[in-house]
C-alpha positions as a Python dict, from the first residue, in 0.01 Angstrom:
ca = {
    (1, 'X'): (0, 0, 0),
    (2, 'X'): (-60, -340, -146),
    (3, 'X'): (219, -564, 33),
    (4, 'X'): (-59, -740, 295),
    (5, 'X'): (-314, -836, 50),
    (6, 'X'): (-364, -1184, -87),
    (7, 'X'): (-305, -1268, -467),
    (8, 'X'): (-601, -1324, -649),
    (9, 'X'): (-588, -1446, -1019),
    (10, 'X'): (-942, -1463, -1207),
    (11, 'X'): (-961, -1886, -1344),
    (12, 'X'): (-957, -1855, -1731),
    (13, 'X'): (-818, -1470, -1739),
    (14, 'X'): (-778, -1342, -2078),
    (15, 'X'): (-831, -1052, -2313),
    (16, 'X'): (-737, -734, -2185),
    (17, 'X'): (-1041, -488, -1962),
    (18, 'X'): (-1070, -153, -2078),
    (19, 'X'): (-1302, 135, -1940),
    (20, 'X'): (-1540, 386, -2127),
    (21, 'X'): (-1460, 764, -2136),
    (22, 'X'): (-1656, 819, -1766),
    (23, 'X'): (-1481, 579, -1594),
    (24, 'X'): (-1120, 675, -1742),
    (25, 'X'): (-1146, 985, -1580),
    (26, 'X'): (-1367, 855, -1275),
    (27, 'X'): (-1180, 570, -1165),
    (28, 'X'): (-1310, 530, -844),
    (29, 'X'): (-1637, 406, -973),
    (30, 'X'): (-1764, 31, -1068),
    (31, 'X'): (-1573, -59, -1423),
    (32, 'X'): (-1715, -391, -1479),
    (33, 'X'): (-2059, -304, -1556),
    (34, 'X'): (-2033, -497, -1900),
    (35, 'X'): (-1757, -786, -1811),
    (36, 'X'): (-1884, -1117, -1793),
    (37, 'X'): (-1604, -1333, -1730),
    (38, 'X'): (-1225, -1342, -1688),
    (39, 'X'): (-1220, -976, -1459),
    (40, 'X'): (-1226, -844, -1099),
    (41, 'X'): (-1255, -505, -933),
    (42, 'X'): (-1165, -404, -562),
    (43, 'X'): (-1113, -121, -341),
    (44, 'X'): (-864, -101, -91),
    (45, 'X'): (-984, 84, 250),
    (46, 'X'): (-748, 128, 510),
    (47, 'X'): (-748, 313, 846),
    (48, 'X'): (-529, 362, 1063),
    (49, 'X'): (-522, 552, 1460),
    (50, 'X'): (-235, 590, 1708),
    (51, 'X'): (140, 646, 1686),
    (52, 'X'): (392, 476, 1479),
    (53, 'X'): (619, 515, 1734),
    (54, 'X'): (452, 371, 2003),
    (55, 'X'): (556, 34, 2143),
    (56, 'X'): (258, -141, 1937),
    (57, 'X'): (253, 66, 1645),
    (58, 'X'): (-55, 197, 1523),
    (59, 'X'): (-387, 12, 1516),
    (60, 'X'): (-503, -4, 1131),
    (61, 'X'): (-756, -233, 933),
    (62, 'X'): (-805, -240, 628),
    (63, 'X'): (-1069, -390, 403),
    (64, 'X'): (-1094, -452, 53),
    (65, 'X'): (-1438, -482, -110),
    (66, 'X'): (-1493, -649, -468),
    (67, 'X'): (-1616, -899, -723),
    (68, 'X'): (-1391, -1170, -927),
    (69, 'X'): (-1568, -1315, -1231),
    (70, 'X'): (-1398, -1659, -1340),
    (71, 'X'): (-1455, -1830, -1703),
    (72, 'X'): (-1762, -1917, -1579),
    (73, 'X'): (-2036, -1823, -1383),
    (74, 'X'): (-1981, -2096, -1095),
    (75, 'X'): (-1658, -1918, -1028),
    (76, 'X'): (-1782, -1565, -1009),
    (77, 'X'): (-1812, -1428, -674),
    (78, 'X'): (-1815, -1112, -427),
    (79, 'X'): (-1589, -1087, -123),
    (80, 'X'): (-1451, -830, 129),
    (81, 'X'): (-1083, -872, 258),
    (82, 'X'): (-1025, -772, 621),
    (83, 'X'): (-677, -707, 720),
    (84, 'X'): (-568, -637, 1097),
    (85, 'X'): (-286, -548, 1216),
    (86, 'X'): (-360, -606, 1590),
    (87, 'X'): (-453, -966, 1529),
    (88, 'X'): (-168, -999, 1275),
    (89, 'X'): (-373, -1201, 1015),
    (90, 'X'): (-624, -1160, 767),
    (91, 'X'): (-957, -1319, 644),
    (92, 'X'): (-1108, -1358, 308),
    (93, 'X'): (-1484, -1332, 296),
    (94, 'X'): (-1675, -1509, -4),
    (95, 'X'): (-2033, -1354, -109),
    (96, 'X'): (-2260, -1423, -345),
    (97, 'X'): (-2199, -1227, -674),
    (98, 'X'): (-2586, -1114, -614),
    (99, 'X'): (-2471, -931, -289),
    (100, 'X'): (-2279, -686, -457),
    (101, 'X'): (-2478, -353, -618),
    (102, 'X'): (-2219, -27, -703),
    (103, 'X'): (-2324, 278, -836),
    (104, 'X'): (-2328, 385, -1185),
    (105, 'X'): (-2208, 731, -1130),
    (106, 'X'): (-2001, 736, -778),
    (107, 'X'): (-1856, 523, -563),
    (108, 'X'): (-2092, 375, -395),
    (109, 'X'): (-2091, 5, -345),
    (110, 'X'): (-2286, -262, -111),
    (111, 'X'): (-2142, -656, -67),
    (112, 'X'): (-2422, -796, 156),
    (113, 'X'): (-2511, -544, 451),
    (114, 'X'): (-2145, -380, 412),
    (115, 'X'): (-2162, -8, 276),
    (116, 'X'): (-1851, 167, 89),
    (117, 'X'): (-1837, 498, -39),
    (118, 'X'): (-1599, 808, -57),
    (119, 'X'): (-1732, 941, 236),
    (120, 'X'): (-1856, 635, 460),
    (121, 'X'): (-1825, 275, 490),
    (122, 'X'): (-2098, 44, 734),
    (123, 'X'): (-1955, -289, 837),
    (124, 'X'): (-2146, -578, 925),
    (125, 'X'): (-1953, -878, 884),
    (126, 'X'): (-2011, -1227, 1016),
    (127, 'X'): (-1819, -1524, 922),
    (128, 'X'): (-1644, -1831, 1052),
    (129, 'X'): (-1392, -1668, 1334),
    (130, 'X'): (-1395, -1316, 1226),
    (131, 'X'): (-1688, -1066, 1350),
    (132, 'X'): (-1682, -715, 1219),
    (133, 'X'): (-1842, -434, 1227),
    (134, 'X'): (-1924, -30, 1280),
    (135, 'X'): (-1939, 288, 1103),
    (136, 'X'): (-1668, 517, 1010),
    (137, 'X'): (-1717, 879, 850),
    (138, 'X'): (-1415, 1000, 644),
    (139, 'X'): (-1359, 1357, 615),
    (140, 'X'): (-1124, 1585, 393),
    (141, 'X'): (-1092, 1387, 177),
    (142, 'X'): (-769, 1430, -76),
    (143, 'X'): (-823, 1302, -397),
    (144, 'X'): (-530, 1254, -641),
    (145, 'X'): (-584, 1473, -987),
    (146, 'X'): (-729, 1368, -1279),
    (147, 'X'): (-716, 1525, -1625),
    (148, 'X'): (-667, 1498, -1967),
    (149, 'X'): (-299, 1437, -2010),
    (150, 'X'): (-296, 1265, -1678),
    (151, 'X'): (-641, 1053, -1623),
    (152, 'X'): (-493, 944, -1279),
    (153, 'X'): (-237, 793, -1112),
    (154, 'X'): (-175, 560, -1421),
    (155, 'X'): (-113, 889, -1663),
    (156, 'X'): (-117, 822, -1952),
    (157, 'X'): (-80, 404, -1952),
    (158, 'X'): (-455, 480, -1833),
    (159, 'X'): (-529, 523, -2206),
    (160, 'X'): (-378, 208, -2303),
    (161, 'X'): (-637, -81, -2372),
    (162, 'X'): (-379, -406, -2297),
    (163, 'X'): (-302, -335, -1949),
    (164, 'X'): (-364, -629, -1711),
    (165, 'X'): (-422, -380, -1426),
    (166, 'X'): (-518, -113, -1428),
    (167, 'X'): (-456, 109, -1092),
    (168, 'X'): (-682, 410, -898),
    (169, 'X'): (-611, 623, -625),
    (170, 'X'): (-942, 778, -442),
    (171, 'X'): (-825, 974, -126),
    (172, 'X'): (-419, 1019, -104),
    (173, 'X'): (-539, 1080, 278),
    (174, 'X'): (-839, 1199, 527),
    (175, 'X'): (-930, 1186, 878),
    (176, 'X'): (-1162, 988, 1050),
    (177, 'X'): (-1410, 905, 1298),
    (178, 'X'): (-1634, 647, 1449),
    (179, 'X'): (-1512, 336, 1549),
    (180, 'X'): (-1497, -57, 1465),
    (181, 'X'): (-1526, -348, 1644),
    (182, 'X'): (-1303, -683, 1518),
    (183, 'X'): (-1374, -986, 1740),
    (184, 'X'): (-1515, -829, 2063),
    (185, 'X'): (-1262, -512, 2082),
    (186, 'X'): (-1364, -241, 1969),
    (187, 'X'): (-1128, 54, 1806),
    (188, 'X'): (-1197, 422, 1816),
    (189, 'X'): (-1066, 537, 1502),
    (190, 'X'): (-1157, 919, 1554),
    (191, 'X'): (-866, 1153, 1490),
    (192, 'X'): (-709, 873, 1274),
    (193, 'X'): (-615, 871, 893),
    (194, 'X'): (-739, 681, 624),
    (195, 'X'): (-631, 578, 273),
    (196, 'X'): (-866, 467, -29),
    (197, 'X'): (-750, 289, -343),
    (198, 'X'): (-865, 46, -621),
    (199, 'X'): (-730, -205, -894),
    (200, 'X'): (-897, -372, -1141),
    (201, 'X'): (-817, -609, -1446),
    (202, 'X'): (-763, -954, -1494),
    (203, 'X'): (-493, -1064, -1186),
    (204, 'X'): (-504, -896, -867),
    (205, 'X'): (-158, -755, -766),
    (206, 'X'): (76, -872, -482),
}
């Protein structure tokens, strides 16, 4: 699920993240409340509409909300990653670390005027040559099982405090509707299928 993204490794990484007792067995939720430096967080959203075996494929985007914090503060920064796969490419948005708020409890998380949670996601994206934006509602949602000897789709490494990366899975699959518009065209992504997931730690993976 990760192939298409960029690499991003955090300037002056080091030390190991580790999260408190609700957020090893909520992983969906903001973990960096108390990192400073040296850590990022993202969530992967994709969605996807049409037939894999039609002569284009399926239309998906996918976006990827989140904060890096470098060794210092002038390299800390929010950003959403859009990924198309009608215009083959993909765009890396920088934000002020101010413009990103998550929820203590839930997923819930704002970078500028863009809305993710479980359930929703708002997009209103402007910058350079990429224009984004729309609403899409996500509906039985399938989340993968957490418990005690299992806190996820880490098991038990999730207990570990060294790991570099740590690894989340929010909805194995859901439908959706509503639609976005990428550059001009817009996409009706009702009846389509969708896909959340998150990472966090000190370096991004591939």
């Amino acid at each position: 699920m990760t192939s298409n993204r960029h690499v991003v490794v955090v300037p002056g990484s080091k030390g190991y993240p580790h999260m408190g007792l609700h957020g090893l067995f909520h992983p969906p939720v903001f973990q960096g409340r108390k990192r400073t430096v040296s850590y990022f967080e993202g969530w992967y959203f994709k969605m996807a509409v049409g037939h894999s075996d039609s002569a284009s494929g399926p239309e998906v985007i996918s976006v990827i909300p989140g904060i890096a914090l470098g060794s210092t503060k002038d390299d800390h920064h929010a950003f959403i990653q859009v990924i198309s796969s009608r215009e083959k490419r993909s765009w890396y948005v920088p934000f002020p670390l101010e413009a990103f708020n998550a929820d203590k409890r839930e997923l819930r998380l704002a970078v500028g005027n863009n809305l993710f949670t479980t359930n929703h996601i708002q997009l209103d994206l402007r910058h350079e040559d990429l224009t984004l934006s729309g609403s899409i509602r996500h509906h039985d949602i399938q989340p993968f099982p957490v418990t005690l000897a299992s806190p996820g789709i880490m098991g038990w490494f999730a207990y570990l405090p060294f790991m570099e990366c740590n690894h989340g899975v929010v909805s194995t699959h859901h439908s959706l509707s509503g639609s976005i518009e990428c550059n001009g065209i817009e996409t009706d992504f009702t009846g389509g299928t969708g896909y959340i997931e998150k990472d966090w730690g000190t370096s991004f993976p591939e």
